[in-house]
C-alpha positions as a LaTeX table, in Angstrom:
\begin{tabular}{lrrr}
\hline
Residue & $x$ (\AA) & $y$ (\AA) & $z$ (\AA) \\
\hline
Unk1 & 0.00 & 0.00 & 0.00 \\
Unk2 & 2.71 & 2.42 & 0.70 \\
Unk3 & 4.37 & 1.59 & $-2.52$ \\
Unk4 & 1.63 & 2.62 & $-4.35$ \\
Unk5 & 0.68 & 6.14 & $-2.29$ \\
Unk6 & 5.02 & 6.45 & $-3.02$ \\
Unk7 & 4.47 & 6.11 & $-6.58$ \\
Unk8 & 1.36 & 8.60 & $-7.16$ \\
Unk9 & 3.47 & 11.24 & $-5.11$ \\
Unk10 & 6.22 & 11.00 & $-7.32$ \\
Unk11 & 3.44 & 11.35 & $-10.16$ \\
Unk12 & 1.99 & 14.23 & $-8.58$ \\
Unk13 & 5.24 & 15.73 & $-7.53$ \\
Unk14 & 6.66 & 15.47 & $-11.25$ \\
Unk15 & 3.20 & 17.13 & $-12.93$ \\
Unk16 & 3.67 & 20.06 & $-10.39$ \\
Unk17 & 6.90 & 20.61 & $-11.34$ \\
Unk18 & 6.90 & 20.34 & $-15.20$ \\
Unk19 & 3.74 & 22.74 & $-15.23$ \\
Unk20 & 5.37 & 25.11 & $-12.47$ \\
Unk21 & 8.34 & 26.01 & $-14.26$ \\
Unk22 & 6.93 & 25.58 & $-17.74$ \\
Unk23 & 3.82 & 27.72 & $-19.01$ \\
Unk24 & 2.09 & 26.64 & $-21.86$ \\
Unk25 & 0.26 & 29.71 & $-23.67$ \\
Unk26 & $-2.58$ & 29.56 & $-26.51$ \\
Unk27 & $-0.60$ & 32.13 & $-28.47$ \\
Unk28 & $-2.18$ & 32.45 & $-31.68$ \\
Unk29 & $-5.94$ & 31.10 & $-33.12$ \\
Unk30 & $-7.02$ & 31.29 & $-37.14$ \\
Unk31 & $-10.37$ & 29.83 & $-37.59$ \\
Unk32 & $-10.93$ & 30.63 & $-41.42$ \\
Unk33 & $-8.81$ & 31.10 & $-44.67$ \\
Unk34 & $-12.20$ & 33.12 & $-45.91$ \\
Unk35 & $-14.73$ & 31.76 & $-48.59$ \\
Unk36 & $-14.32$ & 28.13 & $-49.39$ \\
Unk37 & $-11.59$ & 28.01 & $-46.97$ \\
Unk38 & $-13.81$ & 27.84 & $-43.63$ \\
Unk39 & $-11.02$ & 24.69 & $-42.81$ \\
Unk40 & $-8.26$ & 26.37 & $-42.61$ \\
Unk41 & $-7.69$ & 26.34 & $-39.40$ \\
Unk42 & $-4.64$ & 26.18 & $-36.93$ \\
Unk43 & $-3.79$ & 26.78 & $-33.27$ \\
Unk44 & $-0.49$ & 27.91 & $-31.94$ \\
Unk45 & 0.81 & 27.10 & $-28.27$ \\
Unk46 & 4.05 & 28.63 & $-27.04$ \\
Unk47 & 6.19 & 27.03 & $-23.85$ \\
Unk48 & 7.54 & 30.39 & $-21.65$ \\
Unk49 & 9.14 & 27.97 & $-19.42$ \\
Unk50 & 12.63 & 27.43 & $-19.05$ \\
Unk51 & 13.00 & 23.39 & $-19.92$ \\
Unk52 & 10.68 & 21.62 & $-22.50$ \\
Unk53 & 7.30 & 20.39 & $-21.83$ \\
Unk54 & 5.41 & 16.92 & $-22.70$ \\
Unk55 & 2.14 & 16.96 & $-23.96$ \\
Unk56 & 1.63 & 13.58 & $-23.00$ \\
Unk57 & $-1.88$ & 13.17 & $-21.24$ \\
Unk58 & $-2.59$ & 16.25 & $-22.58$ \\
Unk59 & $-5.84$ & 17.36 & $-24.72$ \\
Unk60 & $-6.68$ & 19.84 & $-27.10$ \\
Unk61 & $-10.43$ & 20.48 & $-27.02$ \\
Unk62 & $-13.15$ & 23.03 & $-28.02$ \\
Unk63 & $-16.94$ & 24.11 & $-26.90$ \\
Unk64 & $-18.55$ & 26.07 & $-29.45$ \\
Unk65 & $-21.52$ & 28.78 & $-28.63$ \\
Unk66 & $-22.40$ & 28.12 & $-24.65$ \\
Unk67 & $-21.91$ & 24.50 & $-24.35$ \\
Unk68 & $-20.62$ & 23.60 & $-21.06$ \\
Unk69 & $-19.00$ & 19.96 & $-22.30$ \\
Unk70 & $-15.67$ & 19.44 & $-24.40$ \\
Unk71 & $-15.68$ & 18.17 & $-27.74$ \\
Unk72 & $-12.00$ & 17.05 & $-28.77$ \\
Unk73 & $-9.51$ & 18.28 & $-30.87$ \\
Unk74 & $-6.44$ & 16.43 & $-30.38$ \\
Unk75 & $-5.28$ & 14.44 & $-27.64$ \\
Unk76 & $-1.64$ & 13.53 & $-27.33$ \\
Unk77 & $-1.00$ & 9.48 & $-26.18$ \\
Unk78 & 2.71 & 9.15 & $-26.33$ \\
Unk79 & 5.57 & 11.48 & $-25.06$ \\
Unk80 & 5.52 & 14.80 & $-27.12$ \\
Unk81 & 8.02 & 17.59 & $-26.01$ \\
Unk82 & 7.53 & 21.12 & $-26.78$ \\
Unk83 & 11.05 & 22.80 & $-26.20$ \\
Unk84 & 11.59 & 25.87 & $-24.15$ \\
Unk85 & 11.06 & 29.38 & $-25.20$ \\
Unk86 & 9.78 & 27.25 & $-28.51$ \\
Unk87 & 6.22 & 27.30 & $-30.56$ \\
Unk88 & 3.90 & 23.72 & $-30.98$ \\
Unk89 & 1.42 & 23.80 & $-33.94$ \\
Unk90 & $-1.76$ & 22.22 & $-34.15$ \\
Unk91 & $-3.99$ & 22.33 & $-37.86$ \\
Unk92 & $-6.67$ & 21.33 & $-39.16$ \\
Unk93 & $-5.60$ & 18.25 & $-41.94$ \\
Unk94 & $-7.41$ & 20.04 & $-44.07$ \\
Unk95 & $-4.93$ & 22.95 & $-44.26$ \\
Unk96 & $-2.16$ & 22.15 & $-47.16$ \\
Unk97 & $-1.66$ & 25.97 & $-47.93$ \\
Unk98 & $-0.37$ & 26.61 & $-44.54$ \\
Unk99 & 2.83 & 28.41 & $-44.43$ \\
Unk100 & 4.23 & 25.98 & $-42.45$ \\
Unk101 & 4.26 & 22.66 & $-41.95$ \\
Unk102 & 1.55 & 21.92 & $-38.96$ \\
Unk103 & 3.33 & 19.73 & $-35.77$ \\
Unk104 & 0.11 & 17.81 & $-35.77$ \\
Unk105 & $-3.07$ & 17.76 & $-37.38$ \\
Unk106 & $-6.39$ & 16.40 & $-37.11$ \\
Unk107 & $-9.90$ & 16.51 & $-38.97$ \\
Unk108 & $-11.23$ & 19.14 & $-36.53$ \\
Unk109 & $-12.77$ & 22.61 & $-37.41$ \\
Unk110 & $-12.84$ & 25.72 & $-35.37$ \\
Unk111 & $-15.28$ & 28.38 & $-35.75$ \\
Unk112 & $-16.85$ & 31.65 & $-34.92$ \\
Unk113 & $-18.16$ & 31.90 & $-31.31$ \\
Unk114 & $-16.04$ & 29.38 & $-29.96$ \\
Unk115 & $-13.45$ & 28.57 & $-27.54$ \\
Unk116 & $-10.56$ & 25.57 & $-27.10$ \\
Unk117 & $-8.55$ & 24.72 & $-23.84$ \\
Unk118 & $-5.30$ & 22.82 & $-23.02$ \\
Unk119 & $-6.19$ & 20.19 & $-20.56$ \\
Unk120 & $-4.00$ & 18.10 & $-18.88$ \\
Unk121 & $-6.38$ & 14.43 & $-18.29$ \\
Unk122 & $-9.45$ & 13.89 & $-19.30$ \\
Unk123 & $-12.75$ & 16.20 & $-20.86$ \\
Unk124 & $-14.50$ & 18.29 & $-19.02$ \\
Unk125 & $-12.61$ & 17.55 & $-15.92$ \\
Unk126 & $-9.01$ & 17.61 & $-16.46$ \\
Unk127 & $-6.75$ & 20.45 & $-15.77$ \\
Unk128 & $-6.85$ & 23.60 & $-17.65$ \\
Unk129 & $-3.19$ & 24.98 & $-18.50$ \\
Unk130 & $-4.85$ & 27.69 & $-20.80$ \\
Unk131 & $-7.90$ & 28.23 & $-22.09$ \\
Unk132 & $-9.70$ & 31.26 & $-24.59$ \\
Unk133 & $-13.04$ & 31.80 & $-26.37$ \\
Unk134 & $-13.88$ & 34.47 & $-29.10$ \\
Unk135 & $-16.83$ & 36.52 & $-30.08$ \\
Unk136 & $-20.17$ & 35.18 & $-28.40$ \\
Unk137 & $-19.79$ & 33.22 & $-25.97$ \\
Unk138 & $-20.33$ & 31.60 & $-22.26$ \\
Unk139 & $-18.82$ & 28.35 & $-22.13$ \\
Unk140 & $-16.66$ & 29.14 & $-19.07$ \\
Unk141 & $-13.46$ & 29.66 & $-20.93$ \\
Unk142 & $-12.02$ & 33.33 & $-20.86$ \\
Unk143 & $-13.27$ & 35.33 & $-23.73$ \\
Unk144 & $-10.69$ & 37.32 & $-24.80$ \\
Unk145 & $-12.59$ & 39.17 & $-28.24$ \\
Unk146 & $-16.23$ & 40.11 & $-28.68$ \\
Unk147 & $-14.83$ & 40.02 & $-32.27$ \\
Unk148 & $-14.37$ & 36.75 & $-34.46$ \\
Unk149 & $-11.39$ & 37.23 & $-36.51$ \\
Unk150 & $-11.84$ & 37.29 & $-40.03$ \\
Unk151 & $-10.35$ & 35.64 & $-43.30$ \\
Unk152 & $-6.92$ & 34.65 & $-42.62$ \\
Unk153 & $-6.09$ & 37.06 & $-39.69$ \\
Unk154 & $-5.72$ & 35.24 & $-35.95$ \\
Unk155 & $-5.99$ & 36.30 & $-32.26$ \\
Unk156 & $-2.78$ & 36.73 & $-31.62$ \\
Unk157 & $-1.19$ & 37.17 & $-28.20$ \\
Unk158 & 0.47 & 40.11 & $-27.57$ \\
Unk159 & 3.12 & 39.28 & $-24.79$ \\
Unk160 & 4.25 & 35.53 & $-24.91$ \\
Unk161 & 5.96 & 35.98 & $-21.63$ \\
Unk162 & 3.15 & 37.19 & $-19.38$ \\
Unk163 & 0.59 & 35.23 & $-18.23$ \\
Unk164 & $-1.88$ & 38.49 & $-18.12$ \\
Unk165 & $-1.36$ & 39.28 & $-21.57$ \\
Unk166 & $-4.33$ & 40.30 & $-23.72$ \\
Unk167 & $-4.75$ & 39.00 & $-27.26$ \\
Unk168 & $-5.13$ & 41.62 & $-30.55$ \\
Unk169 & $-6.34$ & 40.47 & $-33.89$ \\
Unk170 & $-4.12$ & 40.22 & $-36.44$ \\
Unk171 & $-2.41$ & 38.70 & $-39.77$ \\
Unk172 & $-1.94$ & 35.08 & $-39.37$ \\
Unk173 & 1.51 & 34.22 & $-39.27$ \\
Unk174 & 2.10 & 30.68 & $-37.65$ \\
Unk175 & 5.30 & 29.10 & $-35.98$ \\
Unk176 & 5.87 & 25.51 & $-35.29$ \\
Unk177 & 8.53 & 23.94 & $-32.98$ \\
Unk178 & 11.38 & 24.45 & $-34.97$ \\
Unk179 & 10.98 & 28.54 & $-34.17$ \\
Unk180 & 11.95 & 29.53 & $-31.20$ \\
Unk181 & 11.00 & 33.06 & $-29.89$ \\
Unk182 & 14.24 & 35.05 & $-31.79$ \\
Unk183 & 13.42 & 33.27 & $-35.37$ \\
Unk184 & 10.11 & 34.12 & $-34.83$ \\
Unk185 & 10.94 & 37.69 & $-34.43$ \\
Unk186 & 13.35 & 37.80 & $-37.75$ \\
Unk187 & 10.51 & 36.06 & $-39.55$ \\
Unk188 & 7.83 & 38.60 & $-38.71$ \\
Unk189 & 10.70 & 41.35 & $-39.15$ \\
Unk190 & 11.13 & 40.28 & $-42.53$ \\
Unk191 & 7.36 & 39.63 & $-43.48$ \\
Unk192 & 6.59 & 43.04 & $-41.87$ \\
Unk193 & 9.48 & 44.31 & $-44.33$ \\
Unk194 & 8.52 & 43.40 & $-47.39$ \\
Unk195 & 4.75 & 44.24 & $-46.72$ \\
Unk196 & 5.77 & 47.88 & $-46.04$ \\
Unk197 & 7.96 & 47.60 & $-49.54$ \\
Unk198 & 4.89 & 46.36 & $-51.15$ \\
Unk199 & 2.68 & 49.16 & $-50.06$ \\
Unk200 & 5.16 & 52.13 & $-50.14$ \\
Unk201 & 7.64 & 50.98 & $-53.20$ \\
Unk202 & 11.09 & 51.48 & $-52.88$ \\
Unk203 & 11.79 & 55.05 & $-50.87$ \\
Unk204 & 8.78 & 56.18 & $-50.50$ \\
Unk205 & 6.74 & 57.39 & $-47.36$ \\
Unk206 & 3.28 & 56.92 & $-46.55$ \\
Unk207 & 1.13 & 56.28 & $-42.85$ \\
Unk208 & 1.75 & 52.88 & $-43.48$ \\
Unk209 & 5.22 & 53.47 & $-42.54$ \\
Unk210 & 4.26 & 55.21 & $-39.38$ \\
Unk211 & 2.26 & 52.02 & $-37.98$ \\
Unk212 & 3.28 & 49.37 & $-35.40$ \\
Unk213 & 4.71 & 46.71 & $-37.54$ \\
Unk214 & 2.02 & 44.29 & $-36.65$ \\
Unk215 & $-0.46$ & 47.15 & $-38.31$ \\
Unk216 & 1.56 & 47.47 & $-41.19$ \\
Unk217 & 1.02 & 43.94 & $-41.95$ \\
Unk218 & $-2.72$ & 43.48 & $-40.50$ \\
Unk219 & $-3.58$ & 46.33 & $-43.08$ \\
Unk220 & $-2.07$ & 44.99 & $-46.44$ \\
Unk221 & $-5.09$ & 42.23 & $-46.07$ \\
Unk222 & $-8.26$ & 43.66 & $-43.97$ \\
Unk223 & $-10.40$ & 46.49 & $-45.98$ \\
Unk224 & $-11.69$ & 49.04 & $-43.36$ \\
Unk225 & $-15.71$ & 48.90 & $-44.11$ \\
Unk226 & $-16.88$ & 52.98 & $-43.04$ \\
Unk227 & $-19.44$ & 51.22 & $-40.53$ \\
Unk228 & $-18.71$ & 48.50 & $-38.35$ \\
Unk229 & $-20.66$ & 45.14 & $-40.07$ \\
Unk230 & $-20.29$ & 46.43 & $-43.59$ \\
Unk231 & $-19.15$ & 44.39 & $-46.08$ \\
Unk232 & $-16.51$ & 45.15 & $-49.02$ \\
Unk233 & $-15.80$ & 42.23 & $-51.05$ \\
Unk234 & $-15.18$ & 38.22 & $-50.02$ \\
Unk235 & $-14.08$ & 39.79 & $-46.18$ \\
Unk236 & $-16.00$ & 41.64 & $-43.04$ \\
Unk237 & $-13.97$ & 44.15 & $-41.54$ \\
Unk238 & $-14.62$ & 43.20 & $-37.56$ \\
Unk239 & $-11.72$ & 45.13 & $-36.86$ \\
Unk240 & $-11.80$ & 48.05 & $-35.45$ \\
Unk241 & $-8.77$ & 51.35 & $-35.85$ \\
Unk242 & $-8.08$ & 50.88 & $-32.09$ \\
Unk243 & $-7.15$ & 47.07 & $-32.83$ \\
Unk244 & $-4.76$ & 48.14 & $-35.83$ \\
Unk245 & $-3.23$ & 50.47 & $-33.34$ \\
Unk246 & $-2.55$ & 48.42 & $-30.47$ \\
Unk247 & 0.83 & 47.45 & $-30.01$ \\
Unk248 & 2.34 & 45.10 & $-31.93$ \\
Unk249 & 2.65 & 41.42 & $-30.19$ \\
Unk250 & 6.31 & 42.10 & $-27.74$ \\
Unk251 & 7.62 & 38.50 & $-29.27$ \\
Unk252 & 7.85 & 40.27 & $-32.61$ \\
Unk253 & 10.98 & 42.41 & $-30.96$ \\
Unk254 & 11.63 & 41.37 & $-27.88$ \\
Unk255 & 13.97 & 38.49 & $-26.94$ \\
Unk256 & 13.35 & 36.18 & $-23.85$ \\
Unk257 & 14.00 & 38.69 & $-21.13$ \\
Unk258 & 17.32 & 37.58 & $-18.90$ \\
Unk259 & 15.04 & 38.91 & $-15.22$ \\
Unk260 & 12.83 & 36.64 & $-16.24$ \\
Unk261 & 15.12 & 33.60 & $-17.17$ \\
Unk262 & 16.96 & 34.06 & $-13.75$ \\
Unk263 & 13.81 & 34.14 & $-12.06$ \\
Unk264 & 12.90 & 30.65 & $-13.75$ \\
Unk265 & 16.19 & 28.92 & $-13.21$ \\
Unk266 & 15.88 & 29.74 & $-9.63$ \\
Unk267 & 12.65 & 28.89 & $-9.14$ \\
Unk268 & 13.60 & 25.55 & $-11.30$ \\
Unk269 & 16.57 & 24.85 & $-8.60$ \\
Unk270 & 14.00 & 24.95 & $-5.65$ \\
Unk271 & 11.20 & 23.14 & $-6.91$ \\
Unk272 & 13.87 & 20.53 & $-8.29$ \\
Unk273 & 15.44 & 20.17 & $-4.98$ \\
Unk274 & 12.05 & 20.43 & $-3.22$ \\
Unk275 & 11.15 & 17.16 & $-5.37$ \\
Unk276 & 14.67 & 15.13 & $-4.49$ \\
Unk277 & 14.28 & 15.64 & $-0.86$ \\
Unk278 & 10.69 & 14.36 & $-0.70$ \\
Unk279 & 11.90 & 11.57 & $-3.52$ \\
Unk280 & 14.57 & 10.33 & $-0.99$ \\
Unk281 & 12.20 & 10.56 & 2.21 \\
Unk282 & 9.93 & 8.59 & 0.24 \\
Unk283 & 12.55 & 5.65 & $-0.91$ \\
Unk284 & 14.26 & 5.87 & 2.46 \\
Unk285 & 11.03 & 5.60 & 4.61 \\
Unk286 & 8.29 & 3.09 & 2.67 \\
Unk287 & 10.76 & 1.44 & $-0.34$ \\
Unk288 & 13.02 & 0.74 & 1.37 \\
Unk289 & 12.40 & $-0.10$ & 4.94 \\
Unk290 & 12.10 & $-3.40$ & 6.12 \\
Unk291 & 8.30 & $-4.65$ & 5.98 \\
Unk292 & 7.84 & $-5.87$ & 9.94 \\
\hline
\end{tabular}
């Protein structure tokens, strides 16, 4: 009997401390490539942590509207590490014109009026490690837009590194686990680049130039109806001036900050040694005792 309460406190102890010094983040959400695209669909997770993270036991899931039960997305089975400061990508299968190539995929759809969760166990009742909803909603998940993005844009997160961090909507642009937080930021520095080329040509000056870089790009693909619900062409501009001007996401130009690494590697030292000490109490005491 002791054996077993030994080995589900080593369980518990090693859950606490992957999730404790590792924070999983929803950090981007597209649910539509626009008309005949409705499937093109992908959701991005970034690990703030300091050491990598297993998604194993872990699922992706989703409750559309105001249901108040899961429906699932993905669940992961075997060991599945997301490395440190590093994007995972989930997509729908659907997807082949995605930018880039999807870390998983399954036949799920997301949708307007929705929202998805990380759980760690089972539906409905496991743990949440982060959790968002969009547009209408009341399905207990944090609602983080009254708007639903639109054609190809995404909710995008705008500080990867703070757990408070409110989302903005944006152009998609998704990273998978081979980007870590500074190729990101070239990436969207050179995307953000050549849109402002496009718009401008070569030395010229226009308001475009004067935006946040995540404007710049947002506006080369949303048209800015004169009335909020108008339409103007295949797209609906549910975007508002005040969400083009909101600062750009800080991943785009900031790099891991090193207060907040030291901070983690500490706080990984304690917990660490925290765990060893009641590891060896445990083998000394009940595994290795002799049974009177």
């Amino acid at each position: 009997m002791w054996r077993f309460f030994a080995v589900l406190t080593v369980f518990l102890l090693s859950f606490n401390i992957v999730f404790a010094q590792s924070d999983i983040y929803i950090s981007q959400v597209q649910i539509t490539g626009g008309k005949n695209n409705t499937g093109n669909d992908f959701i991005e997770f970034f690990n703030a942590g300091s050491s990598s993270v297993n998604l194993k036991g872990c699922r992706l899931v989703k409750r559309p509207g105001n249901a108040n039960s899961d429906t699932l997305v993905k669940s992961w089975s075997k060991d599945t590490f997301v490395p440190a400061k590093s994007f995972y990508l989930w997509a729908n299968s659907g997807f082949v014109s995605i930018a880039v190539k999807p870390d998983v995929v399954s036949s799920a759809t997301i949708s307007d009026n929705t929202g998805i969760a990380l759980r760690f166990g089972p539906n409905d009742s496991g743990k949440i490690i982060d959790a968002i909803s969009w547009g209408k909603t009341d399905n207990g998940f944090n609602n983080v837009s009254a708007q639903n993005p639109g054609a190809n844009l995404s909710l995008t997160r705008k500080d990867l590194y703070l757990p408070s961090s409110g989302y903005i909507i944006a152009a998609a642009s998704p990273h998978n686990s081979m980007m870590n937080d500074l190729a990101a930021a070239f990436q969207a520095s050179q995307e953000t680049d050549a849109v402002i080329k496009n718009n401008t040509g070569s030395g010229q000056t226009s308001a475009a130039n004067k935006m946040p870089p995540a404007a710049a790009a947002a506006s080369s693909s949303i048209v800015l109806a004169p009335d909020a619900g108008q339409v103007e062409g295949d797209m609906i501009a549910a975007i508002s001036s005040a969400d083009l001007q909101s600062p750009e996401p800080a991943y785009l130009t900031q790099s891991y900050p090193a207060q907040s690494a030291k901070k983690g590697a500490v706080r990984y030292l304690i917990l660490s040694g925290a765990a060893l000490i009641a590891l060896l109490f445990i083998a000394k005491k009940y595994l290795f005792s002799k049974e009177k």
